[in-house]
C-alpha positions as CSV (number, residue, x, y, z in Angstrom):
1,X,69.2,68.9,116.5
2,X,66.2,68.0,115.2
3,X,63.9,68.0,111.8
4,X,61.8,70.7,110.8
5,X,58.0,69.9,111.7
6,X,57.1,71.9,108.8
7,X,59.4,70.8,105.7
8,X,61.1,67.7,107.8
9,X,64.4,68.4,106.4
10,X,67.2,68.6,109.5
11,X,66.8,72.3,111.6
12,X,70.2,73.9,111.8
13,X,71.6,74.2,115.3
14,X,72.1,77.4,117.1
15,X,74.6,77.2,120.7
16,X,72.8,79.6,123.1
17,X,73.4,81.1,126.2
18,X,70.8,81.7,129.0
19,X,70.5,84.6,131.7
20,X,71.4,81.8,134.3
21,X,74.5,80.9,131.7
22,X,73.3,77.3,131.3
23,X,73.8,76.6,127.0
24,X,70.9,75.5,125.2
25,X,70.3,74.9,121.6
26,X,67.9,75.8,118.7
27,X,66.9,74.6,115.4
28,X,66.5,77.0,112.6
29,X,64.9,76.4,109.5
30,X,65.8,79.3,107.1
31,X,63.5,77.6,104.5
32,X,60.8,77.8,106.4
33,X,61.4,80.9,108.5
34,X,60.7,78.4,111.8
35,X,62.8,78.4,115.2
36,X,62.5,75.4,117.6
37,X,63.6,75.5,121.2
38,X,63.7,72.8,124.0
39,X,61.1,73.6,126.8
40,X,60.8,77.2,127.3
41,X,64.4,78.2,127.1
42,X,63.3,81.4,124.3
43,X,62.4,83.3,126.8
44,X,65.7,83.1,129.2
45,X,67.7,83.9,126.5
46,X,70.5,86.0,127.1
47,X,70.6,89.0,125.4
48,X,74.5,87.6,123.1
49,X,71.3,85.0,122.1
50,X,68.8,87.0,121.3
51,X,70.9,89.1,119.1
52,X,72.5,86.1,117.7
53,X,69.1,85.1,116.3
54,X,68.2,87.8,115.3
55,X,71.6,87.8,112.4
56,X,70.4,84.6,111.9
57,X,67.0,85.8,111.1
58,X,68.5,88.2,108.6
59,X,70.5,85.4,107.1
60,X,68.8,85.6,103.3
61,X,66.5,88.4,104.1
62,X,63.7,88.6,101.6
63,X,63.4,85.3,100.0
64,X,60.1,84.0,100.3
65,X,59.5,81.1,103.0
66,X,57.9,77.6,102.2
67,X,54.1,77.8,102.7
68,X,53.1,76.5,106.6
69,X,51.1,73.9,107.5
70,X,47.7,74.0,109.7
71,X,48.8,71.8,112.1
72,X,52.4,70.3,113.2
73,X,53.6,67.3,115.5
74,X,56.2,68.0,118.4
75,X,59.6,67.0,116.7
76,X,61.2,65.8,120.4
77,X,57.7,63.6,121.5
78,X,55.3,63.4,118.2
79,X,52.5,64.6,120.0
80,X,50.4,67.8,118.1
81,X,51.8,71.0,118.9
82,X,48.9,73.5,120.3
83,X,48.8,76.8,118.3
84,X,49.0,79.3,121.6
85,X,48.6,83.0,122.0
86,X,50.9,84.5,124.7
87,X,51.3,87.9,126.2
88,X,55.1,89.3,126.9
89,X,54.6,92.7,128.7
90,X,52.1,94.3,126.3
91,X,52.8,92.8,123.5
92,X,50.8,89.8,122.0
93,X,52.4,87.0,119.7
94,X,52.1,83.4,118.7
95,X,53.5,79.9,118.7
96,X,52.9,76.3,118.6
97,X,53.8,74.4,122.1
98,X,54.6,70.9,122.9
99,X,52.0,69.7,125.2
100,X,54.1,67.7,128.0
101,X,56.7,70.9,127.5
102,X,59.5,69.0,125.6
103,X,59.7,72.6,123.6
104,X,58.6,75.3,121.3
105,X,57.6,75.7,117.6
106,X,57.6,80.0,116.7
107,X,57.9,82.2,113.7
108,X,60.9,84.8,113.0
109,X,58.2,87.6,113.1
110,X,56.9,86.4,116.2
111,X,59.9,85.5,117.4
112,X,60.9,89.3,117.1
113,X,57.5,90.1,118.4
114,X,58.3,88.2,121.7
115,X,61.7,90.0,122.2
116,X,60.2,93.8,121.1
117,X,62.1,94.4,118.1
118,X,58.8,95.1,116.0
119,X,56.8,98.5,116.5
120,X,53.9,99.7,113.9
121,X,55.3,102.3,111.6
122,X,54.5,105.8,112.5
123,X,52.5,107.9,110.2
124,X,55.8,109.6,108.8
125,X,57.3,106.7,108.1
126,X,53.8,105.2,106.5
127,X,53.1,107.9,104.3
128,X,56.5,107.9,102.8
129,X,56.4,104.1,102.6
130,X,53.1,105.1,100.9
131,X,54.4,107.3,98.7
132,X,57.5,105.3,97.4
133,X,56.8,101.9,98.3
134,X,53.5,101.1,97.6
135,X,53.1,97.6,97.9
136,X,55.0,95.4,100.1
137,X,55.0,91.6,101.1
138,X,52.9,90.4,104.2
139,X,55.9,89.3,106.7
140,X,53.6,86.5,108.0
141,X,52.2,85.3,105.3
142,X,54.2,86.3,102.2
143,X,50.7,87.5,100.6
144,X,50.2,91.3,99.3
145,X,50.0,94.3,100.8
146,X,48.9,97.6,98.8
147,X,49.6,100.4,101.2
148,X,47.1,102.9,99.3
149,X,44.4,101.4,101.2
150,X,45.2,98.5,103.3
151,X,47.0,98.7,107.0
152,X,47.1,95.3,107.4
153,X,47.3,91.9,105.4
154,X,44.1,91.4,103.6
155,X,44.3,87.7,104.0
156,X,46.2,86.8,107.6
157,X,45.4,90.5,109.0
158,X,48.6,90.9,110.4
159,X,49.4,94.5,110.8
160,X,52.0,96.2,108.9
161,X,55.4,96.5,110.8
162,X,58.8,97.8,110.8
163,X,61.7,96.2,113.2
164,X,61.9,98.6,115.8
165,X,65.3,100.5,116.4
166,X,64.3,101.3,119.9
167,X,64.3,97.7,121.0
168,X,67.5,96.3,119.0
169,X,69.4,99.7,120.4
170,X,68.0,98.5,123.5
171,X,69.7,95.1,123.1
172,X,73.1,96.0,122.0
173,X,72.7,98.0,125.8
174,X,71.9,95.0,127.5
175,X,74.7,92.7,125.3
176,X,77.0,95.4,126.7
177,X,76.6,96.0,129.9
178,X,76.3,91.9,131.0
179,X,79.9,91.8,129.3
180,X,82.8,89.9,132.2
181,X,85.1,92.0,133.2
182,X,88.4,92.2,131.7
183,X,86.6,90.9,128.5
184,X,87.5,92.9,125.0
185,X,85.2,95.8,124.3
186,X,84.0,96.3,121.0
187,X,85.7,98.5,118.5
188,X,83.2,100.0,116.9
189,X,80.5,102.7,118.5
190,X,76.8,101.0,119.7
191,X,74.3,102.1,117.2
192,X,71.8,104.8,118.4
193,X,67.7,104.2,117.7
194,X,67.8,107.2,115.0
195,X,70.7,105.8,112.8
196,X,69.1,102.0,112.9
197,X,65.7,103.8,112.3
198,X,67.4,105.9,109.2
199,X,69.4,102.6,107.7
200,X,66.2,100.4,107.7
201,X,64.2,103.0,105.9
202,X,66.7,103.2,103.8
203,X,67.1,99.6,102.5
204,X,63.2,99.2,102.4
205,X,63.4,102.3,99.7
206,X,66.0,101.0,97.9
207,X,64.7,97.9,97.1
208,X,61.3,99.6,96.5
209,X,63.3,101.3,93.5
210,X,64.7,98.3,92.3
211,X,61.4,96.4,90.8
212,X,57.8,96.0,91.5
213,X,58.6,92.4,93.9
214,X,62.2,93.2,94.7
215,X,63.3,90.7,97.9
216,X,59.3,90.1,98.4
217,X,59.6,93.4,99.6
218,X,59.1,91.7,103.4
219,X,59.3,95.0,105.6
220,X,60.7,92.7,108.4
221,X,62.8,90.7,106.3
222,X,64.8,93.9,104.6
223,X,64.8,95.9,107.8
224,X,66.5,92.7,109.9
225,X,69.0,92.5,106.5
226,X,69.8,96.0,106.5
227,X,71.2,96.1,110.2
228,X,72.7,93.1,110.1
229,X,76.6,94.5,109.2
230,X,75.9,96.5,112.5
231,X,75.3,94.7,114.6
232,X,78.5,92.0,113.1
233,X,81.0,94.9,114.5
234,X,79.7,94.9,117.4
235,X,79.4,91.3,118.6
């Protein structure tokens, strides 16, 4: 594939599909929490895909990331890649892009942004995250969050998130219902939004009780983690 632009060590290589079916790849850097994909090909991902990434996102949920750089070079050209702000339906997120399109430098959590699988906590699930958490990990930036009086990231002001069980549910829909015909149906039932809602929570208290940093306490990190054996059965 190629080398990370961020740590330069070699990007592992993901075999995709596309909505038109034409494969693609993408590099992963699990160090570095850093997906790279030729041209624009992230956002025809077929939904197999997006899932796909998203167990590789949880791959070693909670261990911190390598500090970014400022600035990177395109890995396919060398030319700098332009930090860009882009729009999918309403939600905003980030990424760096090649400038003659040879491809795309983006973050898990933006990543996850893109496809809607991250929603702001609602105000039960903040207090109680409030009351039993406290402090949590910033899941752009790694810095600290103390929920007693900050709602967002006191250094990268990121706001705080939770995956959002709506949108995964959502995909494991999709995954299902663009299966061939005659193809082997999964064994095991599709997850509804309340029961990945209620297993996320879960993990983020659990590791809340076990120590004061436990998994860097990345809300994002744990909550991928957590439905990760889930989503395996179904796949």
């Amino acid at each position: 594939m190629v080398d990370c632009p961020n740590c330069e060590n070699p990007m592992a290589t993901l075999a995709l599909a596309t909505t038109l079916g034409v494969p693609v790849q993408a590099g992963q850097c699990a160090d570095c929490t850093l997906l790279w994909f030729d041209g624009g090909s992230s956002v025809r991902l077929a939904p197999a895909s997006v899932l796909q990434i998203f167990q590789a996102i949880g791959t070693g949920a909670g261990t911190p990331g390598a500090a970014l750089r400022d600035h990177y070079a395109c890995p396919r050209c060398g030319g700098a890649l332009a930090f860009t702000h882009d729009l999918q339906r309403a939600t905003r997120f980030a990424y760096w892009r090649c400038a003659v399109d040879r491809g795309q430098l983006i973050g898990y959590t933006q990543f996850l942004l893109e496809k809607n699988f991250i929603r702001p906590p609602s105000a039960d699930d903040l207090a109680t995250l409030r009351r039993e958490v406290r402090e949590i990990a910033c899941s752009q930036c790694g810095a600290p969050i103390d929920l007693q009086k900050d709602s967002m990231c006191p250094f990268c002001h990121a706001p705080i998130a939770l995956v959002d069980p709506e949108g995964v549910a959502a995909a494991i829909r999709d995954l299902r219902a663009g299966r061939p015909a005659g193809s082997a149906a999964p064994t095991a039932a599709a997850p509804s939004a309340a029961a990945l809602h209620d297993l996320q929570l879960g993990a983020i208290l659990d590791a809340g009780r076990a120590g004061p940093r436990s998994g860097g306490r990345d809300l994002i990190a744990i909550g991928v983690g957590a439905m990760l054996g889930m989503l395996t059965d179904l796949l």
